[in-house]
KEFIZA-983709 format. One record per residue (C-alpha): x, y, z. Coordinates in steps of 0.05 Angstrom, whole numbers, padded with zeros to 5 digits, always signed. Example, Ala and Ser with C-alpha at 12.3 -4.5 7.8 and 13.67 -1.06 7.14 Angstrom:
2
+00246-00090+00156/+00273-00021+00143/
END
This chain:
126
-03145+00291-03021/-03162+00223-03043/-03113+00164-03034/-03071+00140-03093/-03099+00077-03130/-03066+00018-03112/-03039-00016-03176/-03077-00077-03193/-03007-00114-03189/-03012-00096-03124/-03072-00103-03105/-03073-00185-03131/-03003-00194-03086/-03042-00177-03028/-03111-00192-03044/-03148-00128-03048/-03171-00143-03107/-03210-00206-03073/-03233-00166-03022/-03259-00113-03067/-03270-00134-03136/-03323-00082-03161/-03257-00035-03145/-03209-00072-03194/-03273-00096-03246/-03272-00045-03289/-03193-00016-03282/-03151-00020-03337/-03081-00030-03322/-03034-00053-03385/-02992-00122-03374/-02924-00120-03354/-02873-00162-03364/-02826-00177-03303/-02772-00130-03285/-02717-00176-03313/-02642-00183-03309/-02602-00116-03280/-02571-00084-03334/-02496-00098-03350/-02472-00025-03343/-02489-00037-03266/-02426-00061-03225/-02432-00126-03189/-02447-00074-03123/-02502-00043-03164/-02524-00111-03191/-02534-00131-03115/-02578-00074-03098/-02624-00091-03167/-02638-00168-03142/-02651-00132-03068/-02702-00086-03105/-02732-00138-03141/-02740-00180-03087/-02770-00132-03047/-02823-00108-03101/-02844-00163-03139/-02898-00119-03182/-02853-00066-03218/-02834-00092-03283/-02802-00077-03350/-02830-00008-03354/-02801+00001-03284/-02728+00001-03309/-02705+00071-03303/-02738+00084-03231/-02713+00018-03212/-02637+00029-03237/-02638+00106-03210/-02660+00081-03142/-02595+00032-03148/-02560+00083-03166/-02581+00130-03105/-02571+00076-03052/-02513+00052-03082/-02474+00126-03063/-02512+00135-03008/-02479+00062-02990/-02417+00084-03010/-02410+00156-02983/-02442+00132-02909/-02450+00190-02864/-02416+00244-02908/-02478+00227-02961/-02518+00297-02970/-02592+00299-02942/-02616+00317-03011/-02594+00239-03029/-02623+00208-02968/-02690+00256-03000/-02681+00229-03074/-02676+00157-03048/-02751+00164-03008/-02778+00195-03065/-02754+00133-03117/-02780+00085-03056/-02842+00120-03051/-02855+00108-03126/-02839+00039-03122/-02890+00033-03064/-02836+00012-03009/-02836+00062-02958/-02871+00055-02887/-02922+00108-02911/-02943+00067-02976/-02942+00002-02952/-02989+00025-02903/-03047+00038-02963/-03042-00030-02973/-03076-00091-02928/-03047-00157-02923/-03093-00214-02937/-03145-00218-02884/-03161-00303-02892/-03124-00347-02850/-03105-00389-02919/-03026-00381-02928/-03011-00324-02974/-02971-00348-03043/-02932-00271-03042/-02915-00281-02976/-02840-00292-02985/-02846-00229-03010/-02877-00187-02965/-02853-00171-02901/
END
């Protein structure tokens, strides 16, 4: 089974596209606008979790909203109900992170820079 693309987003953070640009030449990928503001239905707990999020993802934007906020929704229970939280949540949670390209497994499909020049994204990836 052939890997998933890498969004072009994605790919410019960490330089795969300038490693590979016949790859990205030709991909059409519509523009997005930044993920914005959490909503204000979100408690300041929920808000919290939405600026960790975006933080750690700086590529999902506005279209993102609804993954984004149900992921925040997920970790916030899972926060909140500790060790009595179901294993169908912890489940639901990887699933959301996997979309958003932040688990172990995902990040590994993507390569860091390979120059020695300092990377602008990196105070975002980790």
């Amino acid at each position: 089974m052939a890997r998933p693309r890498i969004p072009k987003a994605v790919a410019k953070i960490t330089g795969a596209d300038e490693r590979s640009p016949g790859r990205f030449k030709d991909r059409s990928e519509p523009e997005v606008s930044g993920l914005g503001p959490a909503p204000q239905r979100l408690t300041d707990a929920q808000r919290e979790i939405w600026d960790e999020f975006k933080a750690d993802f700086p590529w999902l934007g506005r279209c993102d909203r609804s993954l984004v906020e149900s992921a925040v929704h997920l970790l916030g229970l899972l926060r909140e109900l500790g060790r009595e939280a179901p294993i169908s949540l912890h489940a639901q949670l990887r699933l959301c992170l996997s979309s958003m390209g932040g688990t172990p497994v995902d990040r590994g499909r993507v390569s860091p820079l390979a120059d020695d020049d300092e990377d602008p994204a990196g105070e975002f990836i980790n």
